[in-house]
MIKEPA-650825 format. One line per 10 residues: number of its first residue (from 0); for each residue x, y, z of C-alpha. Coordinates in steps of 0.001 Angstrom, whole numbers. Each point is the difference from the previous one (the first is absolute). Last residue first. Layout:
NUM = X:Y:Z  ...
END
This chain:
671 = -28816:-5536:-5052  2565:2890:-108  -1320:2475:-1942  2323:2776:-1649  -252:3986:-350  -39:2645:-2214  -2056:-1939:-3061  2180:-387:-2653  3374:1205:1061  -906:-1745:3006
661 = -577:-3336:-1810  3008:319:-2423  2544:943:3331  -1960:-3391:1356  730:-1951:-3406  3551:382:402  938:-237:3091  -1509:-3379:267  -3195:-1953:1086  -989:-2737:-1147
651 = -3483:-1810:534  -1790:3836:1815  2449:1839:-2953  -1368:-1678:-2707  -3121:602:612  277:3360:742  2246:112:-2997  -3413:-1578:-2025  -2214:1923:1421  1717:3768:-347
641 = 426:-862:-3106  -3550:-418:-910  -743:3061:1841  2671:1777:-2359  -1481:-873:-2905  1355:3108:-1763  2296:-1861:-3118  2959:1098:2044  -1603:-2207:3254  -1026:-2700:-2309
631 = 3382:-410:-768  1821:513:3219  -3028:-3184:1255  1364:-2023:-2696  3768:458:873  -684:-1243:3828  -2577:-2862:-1398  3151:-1227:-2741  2387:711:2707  -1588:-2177:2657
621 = -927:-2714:-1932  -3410:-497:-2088  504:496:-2910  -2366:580:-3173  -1016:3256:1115  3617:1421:-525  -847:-716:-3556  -2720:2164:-322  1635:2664:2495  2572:723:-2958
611 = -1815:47:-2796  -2135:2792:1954  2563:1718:1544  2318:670:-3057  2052:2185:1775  3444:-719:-1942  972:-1223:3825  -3539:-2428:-32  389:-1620:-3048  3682:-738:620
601 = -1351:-1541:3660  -3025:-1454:-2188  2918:-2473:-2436  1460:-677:3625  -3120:-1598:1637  -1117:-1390:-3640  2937:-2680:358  2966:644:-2266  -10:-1511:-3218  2425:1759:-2003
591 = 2999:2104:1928  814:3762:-1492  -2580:1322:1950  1772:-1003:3516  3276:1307:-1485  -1299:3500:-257  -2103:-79:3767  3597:-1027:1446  -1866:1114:3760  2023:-1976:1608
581 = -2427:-2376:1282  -1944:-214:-3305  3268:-758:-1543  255:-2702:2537  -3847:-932:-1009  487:-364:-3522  3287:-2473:402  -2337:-2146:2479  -2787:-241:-2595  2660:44:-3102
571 = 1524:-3225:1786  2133:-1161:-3361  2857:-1871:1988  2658:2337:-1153  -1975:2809:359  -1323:-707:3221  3915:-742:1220  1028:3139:-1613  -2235:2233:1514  445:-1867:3554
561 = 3704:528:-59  -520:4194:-839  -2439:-66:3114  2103:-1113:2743  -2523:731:2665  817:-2796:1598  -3354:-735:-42  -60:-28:-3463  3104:-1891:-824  -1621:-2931:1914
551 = -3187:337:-1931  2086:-202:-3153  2114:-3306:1452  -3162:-1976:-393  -2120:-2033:2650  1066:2590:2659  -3754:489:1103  -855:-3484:40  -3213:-1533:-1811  -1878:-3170:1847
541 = -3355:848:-1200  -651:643:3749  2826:2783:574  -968:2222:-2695  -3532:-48:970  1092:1367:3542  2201:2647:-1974  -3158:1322:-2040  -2104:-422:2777  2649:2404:1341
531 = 133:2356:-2187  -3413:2:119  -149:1245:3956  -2927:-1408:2625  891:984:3488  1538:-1877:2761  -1644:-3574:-1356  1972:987:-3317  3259:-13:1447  -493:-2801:2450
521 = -1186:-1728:-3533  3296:1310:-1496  2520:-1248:2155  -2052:-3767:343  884:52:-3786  3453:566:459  466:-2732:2458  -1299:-1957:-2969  2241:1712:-2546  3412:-708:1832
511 = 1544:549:-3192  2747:2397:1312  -1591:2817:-2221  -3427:-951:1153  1265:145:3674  1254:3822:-492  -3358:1086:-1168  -2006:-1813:2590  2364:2126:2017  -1272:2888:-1789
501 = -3682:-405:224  193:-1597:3785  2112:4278:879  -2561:1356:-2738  -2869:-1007:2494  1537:1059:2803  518:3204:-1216  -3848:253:-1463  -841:-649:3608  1825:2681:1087
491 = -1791:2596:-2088  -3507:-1365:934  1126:142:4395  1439:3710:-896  -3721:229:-1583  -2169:-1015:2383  -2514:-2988:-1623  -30:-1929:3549  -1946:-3265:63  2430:-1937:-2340
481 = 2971:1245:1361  -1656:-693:3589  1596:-3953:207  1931:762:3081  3196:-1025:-1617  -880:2392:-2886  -1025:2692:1641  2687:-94:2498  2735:-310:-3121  -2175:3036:-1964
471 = 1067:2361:2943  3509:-1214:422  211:1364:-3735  -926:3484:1426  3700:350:1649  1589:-143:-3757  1850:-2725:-2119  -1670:161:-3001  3103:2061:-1949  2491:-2082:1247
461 = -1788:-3070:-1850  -1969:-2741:1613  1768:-3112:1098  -2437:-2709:171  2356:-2701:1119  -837:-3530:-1835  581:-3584:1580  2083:-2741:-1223  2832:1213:-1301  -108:3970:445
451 = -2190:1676:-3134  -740:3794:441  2700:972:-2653  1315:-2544:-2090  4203:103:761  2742:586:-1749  3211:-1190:91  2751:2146:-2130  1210:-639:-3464  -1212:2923:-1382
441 = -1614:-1821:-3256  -699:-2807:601  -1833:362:3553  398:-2379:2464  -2851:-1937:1233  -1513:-82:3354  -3820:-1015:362  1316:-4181:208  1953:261:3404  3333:-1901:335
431 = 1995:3114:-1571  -944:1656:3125  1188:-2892:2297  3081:-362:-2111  881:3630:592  -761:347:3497  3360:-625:847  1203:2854:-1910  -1948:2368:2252  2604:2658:713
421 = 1278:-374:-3921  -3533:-139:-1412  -404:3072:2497  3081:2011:-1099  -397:-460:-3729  -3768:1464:-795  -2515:-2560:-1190  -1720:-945:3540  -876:3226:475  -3031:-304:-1480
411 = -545:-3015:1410  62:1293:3191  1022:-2849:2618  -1644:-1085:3550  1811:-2784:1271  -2611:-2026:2564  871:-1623:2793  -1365:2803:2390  -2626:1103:-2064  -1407:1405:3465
401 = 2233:1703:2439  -1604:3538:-168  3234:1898:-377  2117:-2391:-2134  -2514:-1744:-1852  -3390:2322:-452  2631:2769:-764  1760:-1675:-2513  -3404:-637:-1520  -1038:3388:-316
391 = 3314:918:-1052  -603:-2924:-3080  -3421:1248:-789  1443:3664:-370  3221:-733:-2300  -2177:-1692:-2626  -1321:-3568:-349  988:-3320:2481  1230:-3075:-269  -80:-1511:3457
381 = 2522:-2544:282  -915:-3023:2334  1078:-3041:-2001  -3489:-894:-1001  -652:3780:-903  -1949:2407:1942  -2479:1688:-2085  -3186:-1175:2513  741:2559:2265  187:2456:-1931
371 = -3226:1350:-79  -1212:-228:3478  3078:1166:1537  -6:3532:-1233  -2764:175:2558  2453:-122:2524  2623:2001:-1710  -2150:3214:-613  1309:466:-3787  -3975:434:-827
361 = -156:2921:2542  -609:274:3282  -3964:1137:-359  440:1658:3190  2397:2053:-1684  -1642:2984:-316  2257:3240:-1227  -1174:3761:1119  139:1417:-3353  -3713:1770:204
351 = 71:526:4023  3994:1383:-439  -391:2251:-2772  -2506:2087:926  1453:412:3624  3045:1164:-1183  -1616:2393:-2348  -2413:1339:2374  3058:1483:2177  528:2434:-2513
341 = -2856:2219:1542  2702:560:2569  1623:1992:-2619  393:3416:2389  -391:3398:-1950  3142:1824:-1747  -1391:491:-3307  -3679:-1891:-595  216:-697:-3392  3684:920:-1185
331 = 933:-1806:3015  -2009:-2695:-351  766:-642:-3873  4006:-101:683  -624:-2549:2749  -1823:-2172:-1799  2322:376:-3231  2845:-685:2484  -2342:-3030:1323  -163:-1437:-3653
321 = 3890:115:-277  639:-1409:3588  -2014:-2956:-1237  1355:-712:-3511  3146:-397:1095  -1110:-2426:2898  -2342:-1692:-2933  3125:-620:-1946  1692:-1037:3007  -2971:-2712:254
311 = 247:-1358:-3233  732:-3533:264  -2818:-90:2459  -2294:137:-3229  419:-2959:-1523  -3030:-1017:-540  -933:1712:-3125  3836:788:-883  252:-3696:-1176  3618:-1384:-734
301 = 1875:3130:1899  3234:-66:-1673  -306:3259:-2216  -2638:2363:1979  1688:-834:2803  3206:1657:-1325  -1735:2638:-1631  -2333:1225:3463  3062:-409:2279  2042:1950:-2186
291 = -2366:2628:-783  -1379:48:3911  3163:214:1005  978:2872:-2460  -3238:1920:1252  1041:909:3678  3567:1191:-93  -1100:1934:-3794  -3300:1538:2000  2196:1024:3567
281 = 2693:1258:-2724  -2128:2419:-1522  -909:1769:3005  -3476:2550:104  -866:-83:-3115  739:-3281:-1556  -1589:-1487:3505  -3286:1873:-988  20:-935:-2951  394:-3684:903
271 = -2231:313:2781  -2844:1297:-2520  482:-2653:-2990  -273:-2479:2796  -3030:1607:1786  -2916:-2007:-1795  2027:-3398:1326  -1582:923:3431  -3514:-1591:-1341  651:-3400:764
261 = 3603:-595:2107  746:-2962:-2080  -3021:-421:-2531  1710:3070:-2572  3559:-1502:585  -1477:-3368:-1396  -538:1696:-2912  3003:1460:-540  1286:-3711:572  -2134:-1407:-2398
251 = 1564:2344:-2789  3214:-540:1055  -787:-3795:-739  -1210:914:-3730  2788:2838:-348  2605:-2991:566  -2059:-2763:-2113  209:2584:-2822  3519:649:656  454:-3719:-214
241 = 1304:-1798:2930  2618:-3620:-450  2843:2559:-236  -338:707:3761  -1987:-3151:977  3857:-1786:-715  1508:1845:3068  -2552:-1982:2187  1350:-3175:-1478  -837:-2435:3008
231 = 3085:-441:385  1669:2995:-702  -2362:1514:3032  2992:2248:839  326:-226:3793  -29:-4298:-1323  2875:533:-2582  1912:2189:2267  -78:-2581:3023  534:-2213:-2628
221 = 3638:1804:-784  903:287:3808  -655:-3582:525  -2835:-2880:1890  -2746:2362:-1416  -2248:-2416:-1295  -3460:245:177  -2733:571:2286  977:-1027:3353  -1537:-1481:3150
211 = 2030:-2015:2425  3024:2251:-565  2682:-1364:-1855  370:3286:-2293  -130:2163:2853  3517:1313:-103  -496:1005:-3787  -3254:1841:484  1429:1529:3042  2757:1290:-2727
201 = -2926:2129:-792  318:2051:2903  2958:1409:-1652  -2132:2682:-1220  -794:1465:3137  3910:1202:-156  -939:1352:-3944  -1820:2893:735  2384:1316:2653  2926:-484:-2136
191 = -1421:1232:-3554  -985:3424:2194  3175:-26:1512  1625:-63:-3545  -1918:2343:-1514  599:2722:3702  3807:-873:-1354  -105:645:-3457  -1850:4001:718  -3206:807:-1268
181 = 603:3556:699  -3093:1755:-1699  -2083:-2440:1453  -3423:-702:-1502  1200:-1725:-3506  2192:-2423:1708  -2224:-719:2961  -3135:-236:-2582  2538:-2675:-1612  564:-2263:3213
171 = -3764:22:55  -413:-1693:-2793  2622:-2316:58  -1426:-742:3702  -3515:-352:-1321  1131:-2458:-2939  2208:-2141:2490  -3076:-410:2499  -1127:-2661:-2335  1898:-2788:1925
161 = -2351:-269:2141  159:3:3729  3607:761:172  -685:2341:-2678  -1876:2189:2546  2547:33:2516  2260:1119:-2717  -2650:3069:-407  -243:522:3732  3971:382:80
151 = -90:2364:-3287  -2669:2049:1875  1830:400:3491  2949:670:-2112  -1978:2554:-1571  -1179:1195:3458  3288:-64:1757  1444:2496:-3075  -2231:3149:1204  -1134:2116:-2760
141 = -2944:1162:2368  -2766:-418:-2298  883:-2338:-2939  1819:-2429:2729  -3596:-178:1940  -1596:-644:-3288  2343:-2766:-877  -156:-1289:3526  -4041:84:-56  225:-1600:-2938
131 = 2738:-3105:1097  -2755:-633:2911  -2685:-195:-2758  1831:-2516:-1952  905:-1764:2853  -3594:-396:937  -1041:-1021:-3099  2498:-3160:-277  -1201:-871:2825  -4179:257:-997
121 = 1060:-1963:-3048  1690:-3262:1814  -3183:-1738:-21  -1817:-1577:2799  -3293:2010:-224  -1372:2512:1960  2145:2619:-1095  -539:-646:-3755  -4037:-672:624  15:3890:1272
111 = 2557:1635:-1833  -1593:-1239:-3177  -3821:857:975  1874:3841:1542  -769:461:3590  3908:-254:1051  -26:3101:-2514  -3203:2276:2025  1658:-267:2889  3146:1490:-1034
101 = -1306:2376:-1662  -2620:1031:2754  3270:516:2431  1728:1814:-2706  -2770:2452:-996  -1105:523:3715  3776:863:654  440:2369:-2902  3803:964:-1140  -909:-1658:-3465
91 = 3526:-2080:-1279  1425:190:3537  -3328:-1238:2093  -723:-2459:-3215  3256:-1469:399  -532:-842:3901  -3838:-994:-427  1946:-2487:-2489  2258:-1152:2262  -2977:-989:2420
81 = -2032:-1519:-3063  3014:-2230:-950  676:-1171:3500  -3556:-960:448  359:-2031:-3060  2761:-1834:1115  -1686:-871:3327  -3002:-982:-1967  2617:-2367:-2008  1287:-1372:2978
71 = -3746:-411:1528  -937:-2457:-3321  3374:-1409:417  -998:-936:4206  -3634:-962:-1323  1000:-2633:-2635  2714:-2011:2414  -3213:98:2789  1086:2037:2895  341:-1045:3192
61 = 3244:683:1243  1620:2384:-2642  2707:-1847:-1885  -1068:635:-3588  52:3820:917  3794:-549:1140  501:-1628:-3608  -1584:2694:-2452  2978:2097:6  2589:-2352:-619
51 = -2042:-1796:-2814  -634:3730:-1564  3598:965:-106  672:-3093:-1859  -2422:483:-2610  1390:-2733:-2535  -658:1880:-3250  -1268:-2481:-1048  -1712:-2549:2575  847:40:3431
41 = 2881:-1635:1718  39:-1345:3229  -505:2051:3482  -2120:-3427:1179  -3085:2118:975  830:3036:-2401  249:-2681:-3030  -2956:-2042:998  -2236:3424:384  1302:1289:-3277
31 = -1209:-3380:-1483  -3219:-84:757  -599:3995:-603  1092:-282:-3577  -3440:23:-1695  -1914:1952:2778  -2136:-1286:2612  1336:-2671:2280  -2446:1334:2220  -351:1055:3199
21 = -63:3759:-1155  -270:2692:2904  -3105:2369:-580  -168:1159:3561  3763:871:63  -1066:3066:-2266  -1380:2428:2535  2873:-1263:2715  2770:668:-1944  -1366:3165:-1237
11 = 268:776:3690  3587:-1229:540  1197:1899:-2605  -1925:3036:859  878:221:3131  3790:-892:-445  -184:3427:-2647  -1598:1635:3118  2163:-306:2329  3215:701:-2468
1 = -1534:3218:-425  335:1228:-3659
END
């Protein structure tokens, strides 16, 4: 292809997407992977040296905001990956429109899209991927040993930026074995040289251990190992800790996140692969094992595939270039040898419905960030904070924006593993100092309530609630519209803040703070009205505590054999009925005597005794006991009366739960 042109088109796709540049600290990690690159220290697990070096001369552009400059370093990154992959595409198909289009049509993809204009290290670690493809392919075709090396090198390269790469270059190393009849010791041992010289860019982690910013401890060879690892934090553990059930589960997500990601191209997977099975087995092996490995080992450590999509983003490559081989196989046997230009729709499909917005920012937007945590400051100046993306955020606010500037911003959740109690031992007394920490009886290690600092509270909301659209609900709010404005992303975010007072009323009940507790639920309740919160809010006024006996604690632990004996021991058949309730024991929970009538209809009701059943869910009135009654008049064929009540239910508390029960019911649910 014309070296012209190939500049061209990087520099014009460039231009397209440089429009939608993010200046916001928007993704969970993006804080701290701008510290790291701006001070070269060390990154979180696996360290992403390669990254840090890469990023810096973007972070020293004249006039560019810190967020902007990574936001255009992963664009650039992106670019990259689009132009290589017009270069793959031209060898795998032999079609210039089909490889242009192709390549336009991937950077257009929602994932690629957010992913490259977002500071993450994904859109990287992409690129090299699809540079060490194009090698691969190159080698497969003209049996020339400078483009495996080529592809070993890019592979290393890749590794340097996450320590993943290993699986692709095992993996690849083995297709050389298998696809050259000579596979000679020496050409092994280059390859194993060339992959592993980028490799030693992790001693950077080691030499950059004092920098002004670093994430762990990497002061030796062996803890350089232990952080590239994640040992730590016990990624290795999440491996054993997976079911095969949860496994399929998340794979099953992820398939269906592949249908959303390029919309209606998925139709020609089954196609391309054919096709590619066809016409050169090797091309379909060289391009599906990545997407098997990168798809299983994701699949495995990723804590929430719903919003973790970027971790996938050489599984949608793979997935890519097998869709547009089914594209290309159907327009040829369509319209033979005629010019695709008509392909050019797909680009321009994909980019006006995935275009990202972030004039929102995004709830992690620093600035705004500010008015919640401000007040969770400590009287010694430690900011406690919860989860890996608040404390970024915050790190960012401090070091690049200059404000928290005598303040120590720690994880707590971090706060148990070795190498930070040991970096910040002389916080110890100060921590232990502060009335919400505890330590835990039985693992030994400090923990810490979670949305509680000293003398102020940080609402924290959960990974999974931290999205663009929250920023949305925060104007509302602070503009006092929530209440004016009934739109539904504004209804669902409500409900988040609303959980987010709900559980850190919660977490003061169980450090017997029950009056700050109380003032929890009421901002609860004045968000939206919820009965399991009433339920808390009356709770807190009688003076009860949540952690009054050590069965509770054993429940929300989760440590469920611990709480059966404790309710046994102390006689608590209404606590001891409801765990086997939980665990769905349904033969032990008839074998107990005087259990509430809840659990006597919820054996009614699974021997399909409706009647019995919905007479004595009638005589509660909590959640379940409405939730349960409304299944039962449903089966007995009163389903308007069900409808009612769920709909009911569902405008005071809403949950997954009853709103798949409402649209099974009725097809659709209100939002009032």
């Amino acid at each position: 292809m014309n070296k012209k042109f190939t500049f061209l088109f990087l520099i014009s796709l460039l231009m397209v997407l440089s429009g939608s540049l993010n200046p916001w600290v928007y993704k969970g990690d993006s804080g701290e992977l701008i510290l790291t690159s701006k001070f070269l220290g060390v990154s979180h697990p696996s360290g992403y040296p390669l990254y840090n070096i890469l990023t810096k001369p973007f972070l020293e552009i004249p006039g560019l905001k810190p967020t902007i400059a990574m936001s255009f370093s992963s664009l650039f990154f992106l670019c990259l990956t689009a132009l290589f992959t017009m270069l793959t595409l031209e060898l795998l198909l032999e079609d210039i429109i089909f490889s242009i289009t192709g390549a336009i049509t991937l950077s257009f993809g929602v994932t690629f899209l957010r992913t490259g204009l977002s500071q993450e290290i994904y859109s990287l670690f992409t690129m090299f991927f699809s540079i060490c493809l194009y090698f691969f392919i190159r080698w497969i075709i003209f049996k020339e040993k400078k483009f495996i090396f080529a592809a070993a090198f890019s592979l290393g390269l890749l590794s340097a930026v996450h320590v993943t790469g290993l699986f692709y270059f095992v993996f690849f190393l083995i297709l050389y074995l298998i696809f050259d009849e000579k596979r000679d010791i020496k050409t092994v041992f280059l390859l194993l040289l060339y992959y592993s010289l980028p490799c030693t860019l992790y001693l950077f982690l080691m030499i950059r251990d004092t920098a002004f910013f670093s994430w762990g401890d990497t002061s030796s060879i062996t803890k350089v190992f232990s952080h590239m690892s994640g040992s730590e934090r016990g990624v290795g553990n999440r491996f054993f800790a997976f079911s095969f059930k949860e496994y399929l589960h998340q794979l099953t997500v992820f398939l269906h996140h592949v249908s959303k990601e390029f919309f209606f191209l998925w139709v020609f997977l089954i196609p391309g692969i054919v096709f590619l099975f066809k016409y050169e087995k090797r091309y379909l092996i060289s391009i599906t094992g990545p997407f098997v490995i990168c798809t299983f080992f994701y699949t495995l450590v990723a804590r929430n595939l719903e919003y973790r999509q970027h971790f996938f983003l050489i599984s949608f490559y793979a997935i890519f270039l097998l869709c547009w081989a089914g594209v290309f196989w159907a327009h040829r046997y369509i319209f033979k040898k005629k010019k695709a230009l008509y392909l050019l729709v797909f680009p321009l499909i994909l980019f006006l419905i995935n275009k990202p917005d972030f004039s929102y920012g995004a709830m992690l937007d620093s600035y705004s960030y500010n008015l919640d945590v401000t007040t969770s400051q400590t009287k010694d100046n430690v900011l406690l904070t919860e989860g890996d993306e608040a404390t970024f955020i915050l790190w960012y606010s401090k070091y690049m924006e200059g404000r928290f500037k005598d303040t120590l911003v720690i994880n707590r959740d971090m706060l148990s593993s070795a190498w930070y109690r040991e970096k910040y031992g002389e916080l110890k007394q100060i921590i232990k100092d502060h009335s919400h920490i505890y330590t835990d009886e039985y693992s030994g290690d400090l923990f810490y309530d979670k949305y509680i600092a000293s003398y102020g509270i940080i609402y924290s909301i959960e990974d999974e609630y931290k999205t663009p659209e929250t920023e949305i609900f925060r104007k509302y709010r602070l503009n006092g519209l929530d209440k004016k404005y009934e739109l539904p992303e504004v209804e669902a975010i409500r409900l988040r803040y609303r959980d987010s007072y709900n559980q850190t009323g919660i977490e003061l009940m169980k450090a017997g703070r029950a009056e700050e507790a109380k003032k929890m639920f009421e901002s609860a309740l004045k968000i939206k009205a919820d009965l399991g919160v009433y339920s808390n809010l009356s709770k807190a006024s009688s003076g009860k505590t949540f952690y009054n006996d050590t069965g509770e604690m054993y429940l929300d632990k989760k440590q469920f054999g611990k709480a059966k004996d404790y309710f046994k021991k102390k006689g608590d058949i209404d606590s001891l009925a409801r765990l086997y309730w939980k665990l769905e024991d349904y033969s032990k929970l008839e074998t107990l005597e005087n259990i509430p009538d809840f659990y006597k209809g919820i054996l009614l009701f699974r021997k399909g005794d409706y009647h019995k059943a919905a007479v004595l869910f009638s005589s509660g009135n909590t959640r379940d006991s409405l939730f349960y009654l409304a299944l039962s008049l449903n089966a007995l064929g009163q389903r308007e009366k069900a409808i009612i009540i769920l709909q009911n239910l569902y405008n005071k508390a809403p949950d997954r739960e009853i709103h798949d029960a409402l649209k099974n019911l009725k097809g659709y649910v209100s939002i009032y």
